[in-house]
Jmol script that loads the backbone (N, CA, C; Angstrom):
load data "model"
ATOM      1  N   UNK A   1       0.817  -1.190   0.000  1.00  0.00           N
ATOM      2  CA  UNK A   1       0.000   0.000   0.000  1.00  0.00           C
ATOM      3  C   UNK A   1       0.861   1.256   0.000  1.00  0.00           C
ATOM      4  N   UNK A   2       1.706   1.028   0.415  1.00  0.00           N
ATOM      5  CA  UNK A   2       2.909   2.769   0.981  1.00  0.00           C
ATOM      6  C   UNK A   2       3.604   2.607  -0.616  1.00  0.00           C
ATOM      7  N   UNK A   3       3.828   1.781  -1.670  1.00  0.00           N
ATOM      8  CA  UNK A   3       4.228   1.861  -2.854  1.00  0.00           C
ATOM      9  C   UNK A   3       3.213   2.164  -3.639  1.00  0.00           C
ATOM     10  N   UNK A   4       2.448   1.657  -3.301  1.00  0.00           N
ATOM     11  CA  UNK A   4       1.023   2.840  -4.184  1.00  0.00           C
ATOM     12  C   UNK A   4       0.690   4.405  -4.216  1.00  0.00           C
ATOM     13  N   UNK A   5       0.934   4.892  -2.851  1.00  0.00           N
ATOM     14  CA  UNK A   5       0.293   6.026  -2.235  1.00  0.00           C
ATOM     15  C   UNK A   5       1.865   6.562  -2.764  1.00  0.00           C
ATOM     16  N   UNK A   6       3.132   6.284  -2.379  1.00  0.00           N
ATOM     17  CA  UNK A   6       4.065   7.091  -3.009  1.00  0.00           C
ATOM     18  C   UNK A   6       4.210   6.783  -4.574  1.00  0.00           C
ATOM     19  N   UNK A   7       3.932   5.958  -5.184  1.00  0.00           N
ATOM     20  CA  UNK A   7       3.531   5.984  -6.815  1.00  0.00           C
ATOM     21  C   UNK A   7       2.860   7.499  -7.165  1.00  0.00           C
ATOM     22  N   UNK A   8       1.797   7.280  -6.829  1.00  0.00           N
ATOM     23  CA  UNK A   8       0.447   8.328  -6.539  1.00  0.00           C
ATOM     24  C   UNK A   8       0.933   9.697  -6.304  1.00  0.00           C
ATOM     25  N   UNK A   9       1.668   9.767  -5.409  1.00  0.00           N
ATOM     26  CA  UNK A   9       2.119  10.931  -4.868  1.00  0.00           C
ATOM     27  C   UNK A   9       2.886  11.614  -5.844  1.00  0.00           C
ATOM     28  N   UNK A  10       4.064  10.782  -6.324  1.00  0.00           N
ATOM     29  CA  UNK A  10       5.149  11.240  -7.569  1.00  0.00           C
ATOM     30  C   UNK A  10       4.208  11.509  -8.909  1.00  0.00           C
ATOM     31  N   UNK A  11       3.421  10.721  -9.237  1.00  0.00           N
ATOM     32  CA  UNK A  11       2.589  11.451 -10.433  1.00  0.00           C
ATOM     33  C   UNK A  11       1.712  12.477  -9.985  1.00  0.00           C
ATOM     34  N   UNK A  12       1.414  12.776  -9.155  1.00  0.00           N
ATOM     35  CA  UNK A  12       0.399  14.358  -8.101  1.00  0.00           C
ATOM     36  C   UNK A  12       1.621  15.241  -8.713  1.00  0.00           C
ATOM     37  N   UNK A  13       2.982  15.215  -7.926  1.00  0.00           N
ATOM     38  CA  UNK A  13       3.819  15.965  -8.450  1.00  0.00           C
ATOM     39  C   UNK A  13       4.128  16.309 -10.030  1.00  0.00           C
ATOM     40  N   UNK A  14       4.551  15.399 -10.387  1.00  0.00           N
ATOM     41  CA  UNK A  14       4.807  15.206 -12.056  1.00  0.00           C
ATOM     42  C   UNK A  14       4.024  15.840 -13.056  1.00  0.00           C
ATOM     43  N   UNK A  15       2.303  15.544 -12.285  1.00  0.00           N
ATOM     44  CA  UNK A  15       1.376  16.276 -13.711  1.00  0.00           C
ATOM     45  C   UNK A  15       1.070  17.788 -12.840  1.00  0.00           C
ATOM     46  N   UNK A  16       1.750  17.824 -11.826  1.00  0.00           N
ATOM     47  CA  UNK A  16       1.870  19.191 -10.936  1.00  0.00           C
ATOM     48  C   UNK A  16       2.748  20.080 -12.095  1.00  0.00           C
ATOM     49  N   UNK A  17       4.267  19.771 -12.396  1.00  0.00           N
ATOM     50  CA  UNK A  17       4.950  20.699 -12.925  1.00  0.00           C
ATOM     51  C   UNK A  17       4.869  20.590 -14.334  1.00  0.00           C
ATOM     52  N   UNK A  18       4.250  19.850 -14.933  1.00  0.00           N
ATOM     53  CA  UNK A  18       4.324  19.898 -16.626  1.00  0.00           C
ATOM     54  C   UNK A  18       3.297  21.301 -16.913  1.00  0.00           C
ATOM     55  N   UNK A  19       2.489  21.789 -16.312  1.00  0.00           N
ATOM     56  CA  UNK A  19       1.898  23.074 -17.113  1.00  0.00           C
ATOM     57  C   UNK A  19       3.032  24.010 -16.810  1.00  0.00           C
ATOM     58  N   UNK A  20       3.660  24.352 -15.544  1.00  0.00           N
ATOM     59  CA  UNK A  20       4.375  24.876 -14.906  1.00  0.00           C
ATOM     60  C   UNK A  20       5.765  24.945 -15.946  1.00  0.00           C
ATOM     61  N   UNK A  21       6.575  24.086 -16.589  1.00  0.00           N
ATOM     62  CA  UNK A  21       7.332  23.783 -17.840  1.00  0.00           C
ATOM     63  C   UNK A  21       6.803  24.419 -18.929  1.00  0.00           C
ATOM     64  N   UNK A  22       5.513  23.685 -19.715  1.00  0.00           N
ATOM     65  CA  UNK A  22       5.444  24.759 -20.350  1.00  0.00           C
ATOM     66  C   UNK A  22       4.862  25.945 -20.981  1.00  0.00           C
ATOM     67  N   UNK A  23       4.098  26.495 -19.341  1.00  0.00           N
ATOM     68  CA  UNK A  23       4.521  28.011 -19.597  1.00  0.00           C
ATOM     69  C   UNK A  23       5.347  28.832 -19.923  1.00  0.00           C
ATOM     70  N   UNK A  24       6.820  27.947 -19.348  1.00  0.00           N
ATOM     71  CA  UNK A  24       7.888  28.718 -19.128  1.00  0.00           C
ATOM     72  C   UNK A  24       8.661  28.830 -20.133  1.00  0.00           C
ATOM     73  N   UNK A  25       8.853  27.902 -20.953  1.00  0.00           N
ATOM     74  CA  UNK A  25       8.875  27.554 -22.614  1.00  0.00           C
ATOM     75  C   UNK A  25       9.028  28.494 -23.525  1.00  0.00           C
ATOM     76  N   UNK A  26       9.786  29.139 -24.267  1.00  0.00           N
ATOM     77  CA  UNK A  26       9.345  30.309 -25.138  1.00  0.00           C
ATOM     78  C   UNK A  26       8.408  30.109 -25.766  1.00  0.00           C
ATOM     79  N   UNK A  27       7.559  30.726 -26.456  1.00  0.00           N
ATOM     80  CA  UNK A  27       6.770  30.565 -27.645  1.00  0.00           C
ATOM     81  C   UNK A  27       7.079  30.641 -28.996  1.00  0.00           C
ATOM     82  N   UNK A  28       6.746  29.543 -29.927  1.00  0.00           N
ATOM     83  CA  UNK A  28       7.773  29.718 -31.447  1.00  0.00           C
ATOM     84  C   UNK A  28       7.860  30.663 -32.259  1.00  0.00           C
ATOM     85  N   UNK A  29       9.281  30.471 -32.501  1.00  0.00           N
ATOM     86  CA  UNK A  29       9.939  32.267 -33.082  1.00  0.00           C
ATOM     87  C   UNK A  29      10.357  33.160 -32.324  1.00  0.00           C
ATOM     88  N   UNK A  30      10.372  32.672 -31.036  1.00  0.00           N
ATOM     89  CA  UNK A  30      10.961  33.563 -29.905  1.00  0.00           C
ATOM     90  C   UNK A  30      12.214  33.027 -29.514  1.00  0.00           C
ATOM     91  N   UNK A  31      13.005  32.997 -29.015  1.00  0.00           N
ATOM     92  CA  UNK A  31      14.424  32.721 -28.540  1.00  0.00           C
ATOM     93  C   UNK A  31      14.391  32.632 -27.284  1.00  0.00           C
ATOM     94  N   UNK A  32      13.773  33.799 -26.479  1.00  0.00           N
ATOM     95  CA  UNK A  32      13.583  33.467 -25.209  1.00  0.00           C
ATOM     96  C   UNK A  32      12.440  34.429 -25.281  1.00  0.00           C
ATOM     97  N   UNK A  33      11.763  34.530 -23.807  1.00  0.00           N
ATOM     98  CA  UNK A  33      10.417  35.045 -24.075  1.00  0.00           C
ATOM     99  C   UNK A  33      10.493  36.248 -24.386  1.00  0.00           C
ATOM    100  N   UNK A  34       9.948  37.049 -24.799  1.00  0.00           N
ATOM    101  CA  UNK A  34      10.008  38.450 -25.477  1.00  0.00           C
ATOM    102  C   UNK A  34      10.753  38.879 -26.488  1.00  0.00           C
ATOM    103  N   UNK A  35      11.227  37.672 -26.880  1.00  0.00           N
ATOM    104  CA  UNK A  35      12.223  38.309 -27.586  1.00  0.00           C
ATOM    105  C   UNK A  35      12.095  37.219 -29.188  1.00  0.00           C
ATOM    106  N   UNK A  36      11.703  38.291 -29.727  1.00  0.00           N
ATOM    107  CA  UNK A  36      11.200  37.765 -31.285  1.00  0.00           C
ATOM    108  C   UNK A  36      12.868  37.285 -32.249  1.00  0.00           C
ATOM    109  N   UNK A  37      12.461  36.479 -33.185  1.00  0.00           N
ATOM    110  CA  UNK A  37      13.249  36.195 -33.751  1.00  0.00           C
ATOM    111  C   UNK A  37      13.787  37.010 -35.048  1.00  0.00           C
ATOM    112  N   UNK A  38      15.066  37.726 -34.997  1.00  0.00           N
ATOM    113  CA  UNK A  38      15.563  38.438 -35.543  1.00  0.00           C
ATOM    114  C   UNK A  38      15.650  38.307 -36.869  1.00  0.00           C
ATOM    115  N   UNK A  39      15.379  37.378 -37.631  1.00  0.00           N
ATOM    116  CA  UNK A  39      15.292  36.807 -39.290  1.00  0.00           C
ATOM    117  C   UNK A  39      13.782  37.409 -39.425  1.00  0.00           C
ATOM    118  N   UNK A  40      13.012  37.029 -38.440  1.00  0.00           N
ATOM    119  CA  UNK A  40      11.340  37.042 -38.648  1.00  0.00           C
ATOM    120  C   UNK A  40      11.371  38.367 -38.859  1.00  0.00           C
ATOM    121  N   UNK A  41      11.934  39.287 -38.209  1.00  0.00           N
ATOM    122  CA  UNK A  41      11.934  40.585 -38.035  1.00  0.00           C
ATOM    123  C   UNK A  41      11.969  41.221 -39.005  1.00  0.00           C
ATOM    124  N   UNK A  42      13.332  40.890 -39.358  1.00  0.00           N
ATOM    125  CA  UNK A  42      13.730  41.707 -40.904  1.00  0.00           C
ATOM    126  C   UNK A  42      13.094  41.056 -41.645  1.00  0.00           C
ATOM    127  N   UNK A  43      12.400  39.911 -42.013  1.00  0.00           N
ATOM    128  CA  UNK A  43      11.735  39.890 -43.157  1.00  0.00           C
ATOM    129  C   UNK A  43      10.221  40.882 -42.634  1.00  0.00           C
ATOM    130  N   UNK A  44       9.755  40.605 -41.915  1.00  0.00           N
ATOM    131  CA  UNK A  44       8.496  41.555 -41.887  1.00  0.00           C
ATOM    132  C   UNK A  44       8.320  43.301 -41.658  1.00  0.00           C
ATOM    133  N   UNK A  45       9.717  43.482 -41.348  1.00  0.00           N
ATOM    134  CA  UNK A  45      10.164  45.451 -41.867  1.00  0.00           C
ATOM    135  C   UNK A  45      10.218  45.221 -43.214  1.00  0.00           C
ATOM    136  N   UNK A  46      10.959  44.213 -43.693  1.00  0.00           N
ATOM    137  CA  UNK A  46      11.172  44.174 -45.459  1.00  0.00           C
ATOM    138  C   UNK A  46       9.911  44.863 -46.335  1.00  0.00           C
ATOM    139  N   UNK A  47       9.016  43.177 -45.324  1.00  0.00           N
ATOM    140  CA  UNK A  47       7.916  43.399 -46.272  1.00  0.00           C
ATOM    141  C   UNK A  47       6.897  44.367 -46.446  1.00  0.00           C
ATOM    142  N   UNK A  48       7.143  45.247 -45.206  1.00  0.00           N
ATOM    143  CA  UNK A  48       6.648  46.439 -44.984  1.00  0.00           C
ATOM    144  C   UNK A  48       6.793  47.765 -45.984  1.00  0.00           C
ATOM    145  N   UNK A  49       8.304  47.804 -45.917  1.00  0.00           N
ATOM    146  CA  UNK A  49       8.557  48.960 -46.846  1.00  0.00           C
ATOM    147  C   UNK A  49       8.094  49.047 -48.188  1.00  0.00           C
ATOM    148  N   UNK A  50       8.560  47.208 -48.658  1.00  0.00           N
ATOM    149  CA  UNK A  50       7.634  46.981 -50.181  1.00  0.00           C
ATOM    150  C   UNK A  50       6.255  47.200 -50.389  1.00  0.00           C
ATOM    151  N   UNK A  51       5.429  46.742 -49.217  1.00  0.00           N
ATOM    152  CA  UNK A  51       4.074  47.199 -49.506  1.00  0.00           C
ATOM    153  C   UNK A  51       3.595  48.541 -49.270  1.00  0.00           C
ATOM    154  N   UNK A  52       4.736  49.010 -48.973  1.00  0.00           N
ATOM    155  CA  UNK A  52       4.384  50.866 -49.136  1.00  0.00           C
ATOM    156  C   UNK A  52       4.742  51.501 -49.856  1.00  0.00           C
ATOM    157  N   UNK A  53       5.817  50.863 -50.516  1.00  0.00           N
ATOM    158  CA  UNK A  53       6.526  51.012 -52.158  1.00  0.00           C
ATOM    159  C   UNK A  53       4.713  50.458 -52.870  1.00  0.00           C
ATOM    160  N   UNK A  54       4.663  49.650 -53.063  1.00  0.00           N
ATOM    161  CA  UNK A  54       3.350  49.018 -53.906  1.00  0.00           C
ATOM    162  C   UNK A  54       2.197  49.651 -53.634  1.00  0.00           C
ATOM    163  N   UNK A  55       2.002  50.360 -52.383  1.00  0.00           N
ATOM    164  CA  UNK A  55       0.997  50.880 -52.330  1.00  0.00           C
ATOM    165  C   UNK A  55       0.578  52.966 -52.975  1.00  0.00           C
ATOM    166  N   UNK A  56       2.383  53.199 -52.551  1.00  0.00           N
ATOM    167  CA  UNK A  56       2.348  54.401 -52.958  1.00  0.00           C
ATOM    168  C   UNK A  56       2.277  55.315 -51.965  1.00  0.00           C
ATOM    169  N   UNK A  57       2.212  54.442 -50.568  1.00  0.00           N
ATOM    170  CA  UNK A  57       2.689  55.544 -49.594  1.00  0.00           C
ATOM    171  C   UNK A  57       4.474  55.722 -49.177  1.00  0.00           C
ATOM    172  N   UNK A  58       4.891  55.630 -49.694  1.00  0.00           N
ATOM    173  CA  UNK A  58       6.372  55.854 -49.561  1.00  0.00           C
ATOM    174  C   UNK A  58       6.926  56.130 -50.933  1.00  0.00           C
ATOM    175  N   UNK A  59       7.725  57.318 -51.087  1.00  0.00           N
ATOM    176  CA  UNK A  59       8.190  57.772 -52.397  1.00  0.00           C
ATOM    177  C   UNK A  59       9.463  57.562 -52.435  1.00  0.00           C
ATOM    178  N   UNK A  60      10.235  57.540 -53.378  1.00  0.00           N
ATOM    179  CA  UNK A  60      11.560  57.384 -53.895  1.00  0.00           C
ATOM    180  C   UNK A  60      12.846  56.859 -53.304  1.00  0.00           C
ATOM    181  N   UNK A  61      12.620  58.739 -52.135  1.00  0.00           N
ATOM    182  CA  UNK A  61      13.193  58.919 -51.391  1.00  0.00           C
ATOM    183  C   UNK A  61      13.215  58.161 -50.423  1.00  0.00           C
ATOM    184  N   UNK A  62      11.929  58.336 -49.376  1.00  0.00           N
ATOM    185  CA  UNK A  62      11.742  57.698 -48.424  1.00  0.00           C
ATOM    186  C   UNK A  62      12.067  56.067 -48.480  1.00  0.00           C
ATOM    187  N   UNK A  63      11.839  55.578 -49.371  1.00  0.00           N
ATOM    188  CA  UNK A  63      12.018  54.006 -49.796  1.00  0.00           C
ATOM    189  C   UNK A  63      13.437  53.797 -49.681  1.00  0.00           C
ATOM    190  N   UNK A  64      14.362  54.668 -50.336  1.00  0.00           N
ATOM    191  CA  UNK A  64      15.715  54.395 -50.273  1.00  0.00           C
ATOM    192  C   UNK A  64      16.251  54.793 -49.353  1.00  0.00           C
ATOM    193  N   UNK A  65      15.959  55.340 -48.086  1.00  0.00           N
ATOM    194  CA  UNK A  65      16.460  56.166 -46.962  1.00  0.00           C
ATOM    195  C   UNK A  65      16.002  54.967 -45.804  1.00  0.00           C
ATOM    196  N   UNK A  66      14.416  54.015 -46.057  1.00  0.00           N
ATOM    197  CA  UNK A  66      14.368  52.950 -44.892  1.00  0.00           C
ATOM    198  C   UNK A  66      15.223  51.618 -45.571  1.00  0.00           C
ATOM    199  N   UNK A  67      15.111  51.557 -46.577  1.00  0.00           N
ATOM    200  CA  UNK A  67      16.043  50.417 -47.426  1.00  0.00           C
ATOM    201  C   UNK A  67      17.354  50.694 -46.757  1.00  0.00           C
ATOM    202  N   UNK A  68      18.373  51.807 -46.806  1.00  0.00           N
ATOM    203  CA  UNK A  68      19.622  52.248 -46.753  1.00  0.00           C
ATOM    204  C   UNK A  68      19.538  51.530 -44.810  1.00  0.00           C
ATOM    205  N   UNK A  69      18.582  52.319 -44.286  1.00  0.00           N
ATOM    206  CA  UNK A  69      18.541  52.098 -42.538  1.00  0.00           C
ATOM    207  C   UNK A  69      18.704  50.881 -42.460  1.00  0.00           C
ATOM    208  N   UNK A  70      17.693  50.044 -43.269  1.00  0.00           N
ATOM    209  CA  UNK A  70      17.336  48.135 -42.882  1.00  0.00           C
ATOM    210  C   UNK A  70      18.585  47.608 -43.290  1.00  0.00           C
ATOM    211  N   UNK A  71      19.619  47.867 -44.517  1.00  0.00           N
ATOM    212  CA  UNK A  71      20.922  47.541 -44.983  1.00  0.00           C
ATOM    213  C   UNK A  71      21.530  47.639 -43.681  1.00  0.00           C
ATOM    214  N   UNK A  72      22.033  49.026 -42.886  1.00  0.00           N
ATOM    215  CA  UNK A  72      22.876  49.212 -42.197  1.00  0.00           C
ATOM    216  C   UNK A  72      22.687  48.065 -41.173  1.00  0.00           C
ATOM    217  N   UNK A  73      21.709  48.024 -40.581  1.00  0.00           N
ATOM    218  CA  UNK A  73      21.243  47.058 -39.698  1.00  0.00           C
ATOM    219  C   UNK A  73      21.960  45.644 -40.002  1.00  0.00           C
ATOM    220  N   UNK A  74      21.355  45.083 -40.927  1.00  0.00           N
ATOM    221  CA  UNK A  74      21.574  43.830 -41.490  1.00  0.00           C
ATOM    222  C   UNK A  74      23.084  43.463 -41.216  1.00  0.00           C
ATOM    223  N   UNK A  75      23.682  44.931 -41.680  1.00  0.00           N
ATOM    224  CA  UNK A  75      25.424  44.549 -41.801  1.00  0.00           C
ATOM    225  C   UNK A  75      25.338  44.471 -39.898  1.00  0.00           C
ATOM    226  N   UNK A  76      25.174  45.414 -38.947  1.00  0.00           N
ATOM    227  CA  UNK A  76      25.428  45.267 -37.677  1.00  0.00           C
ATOM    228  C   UNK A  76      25.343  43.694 -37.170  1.00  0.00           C
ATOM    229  N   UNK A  77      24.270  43.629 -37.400  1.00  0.00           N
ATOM    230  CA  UNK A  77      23.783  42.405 -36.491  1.00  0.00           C
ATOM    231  C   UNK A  77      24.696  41.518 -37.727  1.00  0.00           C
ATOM    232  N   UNK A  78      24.894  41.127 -38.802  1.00  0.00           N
ATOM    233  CA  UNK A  78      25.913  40.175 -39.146  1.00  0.00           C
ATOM    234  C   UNK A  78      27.704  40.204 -38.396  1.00  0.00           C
ATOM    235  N   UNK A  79      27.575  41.382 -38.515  1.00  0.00           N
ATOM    236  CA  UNK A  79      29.184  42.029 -37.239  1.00  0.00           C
ATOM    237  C   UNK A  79      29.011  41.579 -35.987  1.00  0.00           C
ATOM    238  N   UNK A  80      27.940  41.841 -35.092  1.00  0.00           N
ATOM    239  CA  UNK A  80      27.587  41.237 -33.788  1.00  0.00           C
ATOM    240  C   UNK A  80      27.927  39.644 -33.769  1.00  0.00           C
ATOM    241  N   UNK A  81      27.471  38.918 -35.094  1.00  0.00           N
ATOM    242  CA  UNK A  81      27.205  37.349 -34.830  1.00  0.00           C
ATOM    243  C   UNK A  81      28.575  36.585 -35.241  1.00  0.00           C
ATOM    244  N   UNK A  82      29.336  37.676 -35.873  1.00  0.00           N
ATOM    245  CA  UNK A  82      30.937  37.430 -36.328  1.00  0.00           C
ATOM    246  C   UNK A  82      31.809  37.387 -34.723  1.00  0.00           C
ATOM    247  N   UNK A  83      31.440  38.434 -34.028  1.00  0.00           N
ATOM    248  CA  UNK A  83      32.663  39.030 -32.856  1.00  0.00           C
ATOM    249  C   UNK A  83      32.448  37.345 -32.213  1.00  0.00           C
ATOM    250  N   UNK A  84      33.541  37.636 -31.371  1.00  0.00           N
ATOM    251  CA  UNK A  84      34.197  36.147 -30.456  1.00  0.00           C
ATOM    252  C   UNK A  84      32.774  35.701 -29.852  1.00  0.00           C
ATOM    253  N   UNK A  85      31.864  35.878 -29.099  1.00  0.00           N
ATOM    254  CA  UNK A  85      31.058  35.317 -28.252  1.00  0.00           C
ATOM    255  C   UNK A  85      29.778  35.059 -28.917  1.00  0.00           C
ATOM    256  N   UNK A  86      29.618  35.882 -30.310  1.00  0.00           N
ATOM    257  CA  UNK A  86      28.433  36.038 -31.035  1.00  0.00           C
ATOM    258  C   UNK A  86      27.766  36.519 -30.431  1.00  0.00           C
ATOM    259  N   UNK A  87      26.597  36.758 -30.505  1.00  0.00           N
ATOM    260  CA  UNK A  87      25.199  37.779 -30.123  1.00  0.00           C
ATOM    261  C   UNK A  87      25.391  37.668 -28.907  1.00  0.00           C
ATOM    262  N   UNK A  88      25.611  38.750 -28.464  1.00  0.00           N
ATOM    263  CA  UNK A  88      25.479  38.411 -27.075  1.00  0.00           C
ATOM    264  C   UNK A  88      23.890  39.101 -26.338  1.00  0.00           C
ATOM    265  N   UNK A  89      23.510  38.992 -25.454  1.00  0.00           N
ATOM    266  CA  UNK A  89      22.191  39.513 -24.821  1.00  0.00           C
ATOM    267  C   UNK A  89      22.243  40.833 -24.967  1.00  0.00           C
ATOM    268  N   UNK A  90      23.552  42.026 -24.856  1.00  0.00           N
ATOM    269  CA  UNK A  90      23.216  43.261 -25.277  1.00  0.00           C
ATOM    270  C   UNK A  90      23.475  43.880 -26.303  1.00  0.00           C
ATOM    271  N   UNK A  91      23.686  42.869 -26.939  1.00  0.00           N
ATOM    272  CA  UNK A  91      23.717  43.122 -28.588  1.00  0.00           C
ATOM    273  C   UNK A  91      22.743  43.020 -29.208  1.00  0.00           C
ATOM    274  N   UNK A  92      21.897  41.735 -28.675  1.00  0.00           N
ATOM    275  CA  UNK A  92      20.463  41.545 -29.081  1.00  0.00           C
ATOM    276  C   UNK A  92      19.656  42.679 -28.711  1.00  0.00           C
ATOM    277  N   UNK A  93      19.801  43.358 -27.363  1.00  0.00           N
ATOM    278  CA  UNK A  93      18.817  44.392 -26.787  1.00  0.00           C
ATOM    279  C   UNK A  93      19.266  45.615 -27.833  1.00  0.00           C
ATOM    280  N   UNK A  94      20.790  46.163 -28.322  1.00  0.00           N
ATOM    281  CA  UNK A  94      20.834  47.269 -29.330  1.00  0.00           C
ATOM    282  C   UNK A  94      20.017  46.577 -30.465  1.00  0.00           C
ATOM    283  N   UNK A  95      20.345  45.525 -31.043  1.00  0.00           N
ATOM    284  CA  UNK A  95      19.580  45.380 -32.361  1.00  0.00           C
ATOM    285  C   UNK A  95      17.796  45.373 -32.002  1.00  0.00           C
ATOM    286  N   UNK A  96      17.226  44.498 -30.963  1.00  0.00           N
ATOM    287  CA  UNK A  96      16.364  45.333 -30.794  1.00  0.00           C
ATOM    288  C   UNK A  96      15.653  46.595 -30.909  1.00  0.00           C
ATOM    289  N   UNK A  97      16.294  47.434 -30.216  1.00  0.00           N
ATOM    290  CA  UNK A  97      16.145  48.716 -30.034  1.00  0.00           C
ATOM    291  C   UNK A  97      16.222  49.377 -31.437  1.00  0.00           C
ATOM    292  N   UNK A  98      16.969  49.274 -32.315  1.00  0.00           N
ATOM    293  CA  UNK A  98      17.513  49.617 -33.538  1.00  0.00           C
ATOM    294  C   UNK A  98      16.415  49.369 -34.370  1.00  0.00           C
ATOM    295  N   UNK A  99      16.008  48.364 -34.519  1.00  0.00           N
ATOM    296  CA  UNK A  99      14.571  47.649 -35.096  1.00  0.00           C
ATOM    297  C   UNK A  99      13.048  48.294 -34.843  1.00  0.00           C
ATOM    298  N   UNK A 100      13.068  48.727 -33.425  1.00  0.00           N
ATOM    299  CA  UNK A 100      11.721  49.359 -32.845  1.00  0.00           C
ATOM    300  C   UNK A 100      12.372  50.853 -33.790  1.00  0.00           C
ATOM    301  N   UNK A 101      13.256  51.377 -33.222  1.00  0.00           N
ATOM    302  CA  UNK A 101      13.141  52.549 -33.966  1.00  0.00           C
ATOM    303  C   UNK A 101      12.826  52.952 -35.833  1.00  0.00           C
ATOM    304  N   UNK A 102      13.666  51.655 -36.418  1.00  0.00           N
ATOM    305  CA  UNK A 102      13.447  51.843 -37.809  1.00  0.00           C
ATOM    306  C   UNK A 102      11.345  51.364 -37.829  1.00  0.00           C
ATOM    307  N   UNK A 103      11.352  50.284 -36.928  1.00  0.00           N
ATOM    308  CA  UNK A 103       9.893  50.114 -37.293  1.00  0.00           C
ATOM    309  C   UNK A 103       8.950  51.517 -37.541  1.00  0.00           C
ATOM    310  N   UNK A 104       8.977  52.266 -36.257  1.00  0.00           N
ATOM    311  CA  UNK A 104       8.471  53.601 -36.046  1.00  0.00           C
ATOM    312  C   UNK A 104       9.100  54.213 -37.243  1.00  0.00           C
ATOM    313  N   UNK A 105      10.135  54.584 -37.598  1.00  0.00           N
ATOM    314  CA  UNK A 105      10.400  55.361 -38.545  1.00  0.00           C
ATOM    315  C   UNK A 105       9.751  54.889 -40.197  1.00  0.00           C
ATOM    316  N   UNK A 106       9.422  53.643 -40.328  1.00  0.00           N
ATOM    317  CA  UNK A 106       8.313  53.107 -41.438  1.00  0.00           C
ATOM    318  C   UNK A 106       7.330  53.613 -41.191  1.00  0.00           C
ATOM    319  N   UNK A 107       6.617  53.436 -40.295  1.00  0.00           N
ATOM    320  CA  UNK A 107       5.464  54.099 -39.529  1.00  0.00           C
ATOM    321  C   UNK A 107       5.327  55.067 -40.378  1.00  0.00           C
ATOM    322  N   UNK A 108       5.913  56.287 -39.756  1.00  0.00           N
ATOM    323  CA  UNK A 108       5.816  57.459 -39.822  1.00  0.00           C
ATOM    324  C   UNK A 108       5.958  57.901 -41.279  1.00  0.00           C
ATOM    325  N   UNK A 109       6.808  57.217 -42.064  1.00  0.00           N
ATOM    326  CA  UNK A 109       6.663  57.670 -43.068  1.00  0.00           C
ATOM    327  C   UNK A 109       5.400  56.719 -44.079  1.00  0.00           C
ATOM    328  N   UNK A 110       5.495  56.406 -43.686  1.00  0.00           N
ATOM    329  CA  UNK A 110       3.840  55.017 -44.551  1.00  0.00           C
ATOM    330  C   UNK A 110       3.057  55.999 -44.198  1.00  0.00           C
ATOM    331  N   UNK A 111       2.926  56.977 -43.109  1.00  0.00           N
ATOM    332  CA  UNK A 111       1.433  57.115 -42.531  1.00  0.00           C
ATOM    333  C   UNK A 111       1.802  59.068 -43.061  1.00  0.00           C
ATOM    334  N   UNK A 112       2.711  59.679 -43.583  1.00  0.00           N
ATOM    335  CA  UNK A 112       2.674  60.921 -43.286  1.00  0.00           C
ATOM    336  C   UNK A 112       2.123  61.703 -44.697  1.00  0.00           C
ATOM    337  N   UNK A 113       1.122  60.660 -45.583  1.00  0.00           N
ATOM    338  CA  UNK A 113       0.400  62.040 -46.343  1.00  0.00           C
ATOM    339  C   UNK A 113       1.093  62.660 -47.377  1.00  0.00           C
ATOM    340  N   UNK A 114       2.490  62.556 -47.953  1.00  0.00           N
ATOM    341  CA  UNK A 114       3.336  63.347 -48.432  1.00  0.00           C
ATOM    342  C   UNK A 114       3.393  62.281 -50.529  1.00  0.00           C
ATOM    343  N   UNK A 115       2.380  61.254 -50.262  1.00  0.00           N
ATOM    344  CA  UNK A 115       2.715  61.085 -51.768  1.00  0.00           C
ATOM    345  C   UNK A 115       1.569  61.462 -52.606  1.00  0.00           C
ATOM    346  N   UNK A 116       0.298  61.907 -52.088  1.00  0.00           N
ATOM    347  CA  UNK A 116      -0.708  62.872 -52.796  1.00  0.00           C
ATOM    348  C   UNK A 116      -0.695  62.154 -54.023  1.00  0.00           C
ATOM    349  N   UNK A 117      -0.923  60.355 -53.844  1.00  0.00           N
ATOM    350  CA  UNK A 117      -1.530  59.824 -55.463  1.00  0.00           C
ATOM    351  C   UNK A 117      -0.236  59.567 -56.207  1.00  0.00           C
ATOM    352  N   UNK A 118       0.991  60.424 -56.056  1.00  0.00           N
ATOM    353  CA  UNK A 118       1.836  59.651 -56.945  1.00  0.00           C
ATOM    354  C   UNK A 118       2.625  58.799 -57.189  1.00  0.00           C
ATOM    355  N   UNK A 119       2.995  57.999 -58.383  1.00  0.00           N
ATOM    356  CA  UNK A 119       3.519  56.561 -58.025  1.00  0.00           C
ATOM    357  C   UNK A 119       5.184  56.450 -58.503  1.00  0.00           C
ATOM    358  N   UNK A 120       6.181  56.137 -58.286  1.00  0.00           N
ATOM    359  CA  UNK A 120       7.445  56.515 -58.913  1.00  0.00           C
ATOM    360  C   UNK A 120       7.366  55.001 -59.434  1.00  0.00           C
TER     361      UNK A 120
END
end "model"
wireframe off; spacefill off
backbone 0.3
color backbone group
């Protein structure tokens, strides 16, 4: 009976911590939690700028000025993943950061009114 009740007991525990696991789990495409996957990234700024190229809210200029930004980037974070330790956690947090800002700076120009219909 005492090999039953501690059987019993160890699976009480066991199906105790498996939700507990994985919560804790990243979610896919994440690396660790919050933190999105940096390929995913740049392809979906990419595809951003093009569909504002295609749509006609971003002109010439502006197209080649977030293109030129998303380049610079690209080269950083390939430099980051070159150095001795590779990416390290505050390298990831600048490229982060670097990313939110160019995002906003798509933003702003997708959203600022300045191509009045015309298409280059």
């Amino acid at each position: 009976m005492n090999k039953f009740a501690l059987m019993l007991a160890g699976l009480g525990i066991a199906a105790a911590t498996v939700p507990a696991t994985a919560m804790a789990a990243p979610a896919p495409g994440y690396a660790q939690a919050g933190w999105q996957n940096i390929n995913a990234r740049q392809a979906r700024l990419e595809s951003r700028i093009n569909q504002g190229i295609r749509s006609g809210a971003l002109n010439r200029n502006e197209a080649t000025r977030l293109r030129n930004e998303f380049r610079a980037l690209s080269r950083l974070e390939a430099q980051y993943r070159r150095s001795r330790p590779g990416l390290t956690l505050n390298e990831r947090r600048d490229l982060d950061r670097r990313f939110d800002a160019l995002s906003a700076r798509i933003r702003v120009q997708k959203n600022d009114r300045d191509h009045r219909g015309r298409r280059w």
